[in-house]
C-alpha positions as CSV (number, residue, x, y, z in Angstrom):
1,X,-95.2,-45.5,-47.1
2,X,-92.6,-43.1,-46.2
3,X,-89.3,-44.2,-44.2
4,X,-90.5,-42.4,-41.3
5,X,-93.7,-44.5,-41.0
6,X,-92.0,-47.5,-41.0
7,X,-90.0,-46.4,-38.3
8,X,-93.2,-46.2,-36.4
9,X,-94.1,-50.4,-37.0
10,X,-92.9,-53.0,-36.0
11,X,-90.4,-54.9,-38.0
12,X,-88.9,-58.3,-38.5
13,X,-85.3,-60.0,-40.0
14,X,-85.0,-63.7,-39.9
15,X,-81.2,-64.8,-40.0
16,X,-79.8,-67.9,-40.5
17,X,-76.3,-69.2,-41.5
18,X,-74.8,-72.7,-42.2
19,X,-71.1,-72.3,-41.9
20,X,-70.6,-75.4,-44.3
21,X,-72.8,-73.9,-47.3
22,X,-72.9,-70.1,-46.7
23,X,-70.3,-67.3,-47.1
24,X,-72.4,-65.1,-44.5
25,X,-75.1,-65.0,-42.7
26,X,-78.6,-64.8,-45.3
27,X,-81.6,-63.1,-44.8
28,X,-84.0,-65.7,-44.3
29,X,-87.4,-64.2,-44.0
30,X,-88.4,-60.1,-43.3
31,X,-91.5,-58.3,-43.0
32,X,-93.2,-55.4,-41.6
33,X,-96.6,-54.9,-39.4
34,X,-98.6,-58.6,-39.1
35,X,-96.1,-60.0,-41.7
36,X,-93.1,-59.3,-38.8
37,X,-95.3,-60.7,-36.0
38,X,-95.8,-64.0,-37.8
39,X,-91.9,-64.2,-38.1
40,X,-91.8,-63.6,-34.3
41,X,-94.1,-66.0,-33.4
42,X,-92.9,-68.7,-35.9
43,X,-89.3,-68.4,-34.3
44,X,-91.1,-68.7,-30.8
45,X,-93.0,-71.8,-31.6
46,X,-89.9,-73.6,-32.8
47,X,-87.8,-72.2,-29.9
48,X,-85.8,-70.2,-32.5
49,X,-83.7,-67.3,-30.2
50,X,-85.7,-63.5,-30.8
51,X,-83.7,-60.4,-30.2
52,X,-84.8,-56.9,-30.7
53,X,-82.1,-54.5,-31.7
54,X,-83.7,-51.8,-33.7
55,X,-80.1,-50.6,-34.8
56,X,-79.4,-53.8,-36.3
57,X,-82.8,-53.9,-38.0
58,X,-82.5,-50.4,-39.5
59,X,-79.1,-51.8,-41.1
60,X,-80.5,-54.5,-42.2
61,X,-84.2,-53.7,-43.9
62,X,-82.9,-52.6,-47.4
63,X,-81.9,-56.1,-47.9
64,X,-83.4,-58.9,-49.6
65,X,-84.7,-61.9,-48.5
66,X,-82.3,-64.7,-49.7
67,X,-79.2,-62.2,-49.4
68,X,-76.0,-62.1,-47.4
69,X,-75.7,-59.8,-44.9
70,X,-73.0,-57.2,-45.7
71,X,-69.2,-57.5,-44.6
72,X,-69.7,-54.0,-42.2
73,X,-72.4,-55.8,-40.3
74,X,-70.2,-59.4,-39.7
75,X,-69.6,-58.4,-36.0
76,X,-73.2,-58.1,-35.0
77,X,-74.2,-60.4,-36.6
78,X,-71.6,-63.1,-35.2
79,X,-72.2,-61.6,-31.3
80,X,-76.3,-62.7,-32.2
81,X,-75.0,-66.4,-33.5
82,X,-72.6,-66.8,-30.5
83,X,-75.4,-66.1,-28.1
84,X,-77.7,-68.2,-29.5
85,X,-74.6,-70.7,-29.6
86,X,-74.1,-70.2,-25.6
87,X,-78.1,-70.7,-24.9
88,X,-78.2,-73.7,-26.9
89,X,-75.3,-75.1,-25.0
90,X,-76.7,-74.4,-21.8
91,X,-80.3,-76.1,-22.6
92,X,-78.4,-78.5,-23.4
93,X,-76.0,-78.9,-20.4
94,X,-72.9,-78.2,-22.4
């Protein structure tokens, strides 16, 4: 499939980071077409924070699952983890 096809489906990055055992954030799960939906709809279920950002996507579909995400994309990644942070909190009354 050519890069400009994949452009045209829908796409999926499942993060996750746990500041005691990880250096960065990993790339937990990532998929294209029914295989991205199903990572939508598993973080749904479980009340797992979605956000679309195609930008952040695109920089981040070359990676593996199971790798950190590189240092240039530490800021982005750290504004999605302190939002989810602040909606946690505030489900929570914190």
């Amino acid at each position: 499939m050519s890069e400009y096809d994949q452009e045209n489906i829908k796409g999926a990055i499942a993060l996750g980071y746990r500041p005691d055992k990880d250096g960065a954030p990993k790339i937990l799960a990532k998929g294209f077409g029914k295989t991205a939906e199903e990572i939508i709809n598993t973080a749904e279920k479980n009340g797992i924070f979605v956000k679309e950002d195609k930008a952040l996507f695109n920089s981040m579909k070359r990676l593996n699952v199971g790798d950190e995400i590189p240092p240039k994309l530490y800021y982005a990644a750290a504004e999605i983890i302190a939002y989810v942070y602040k909606i946690n909190n505030k489900k929570l009354g914190i």
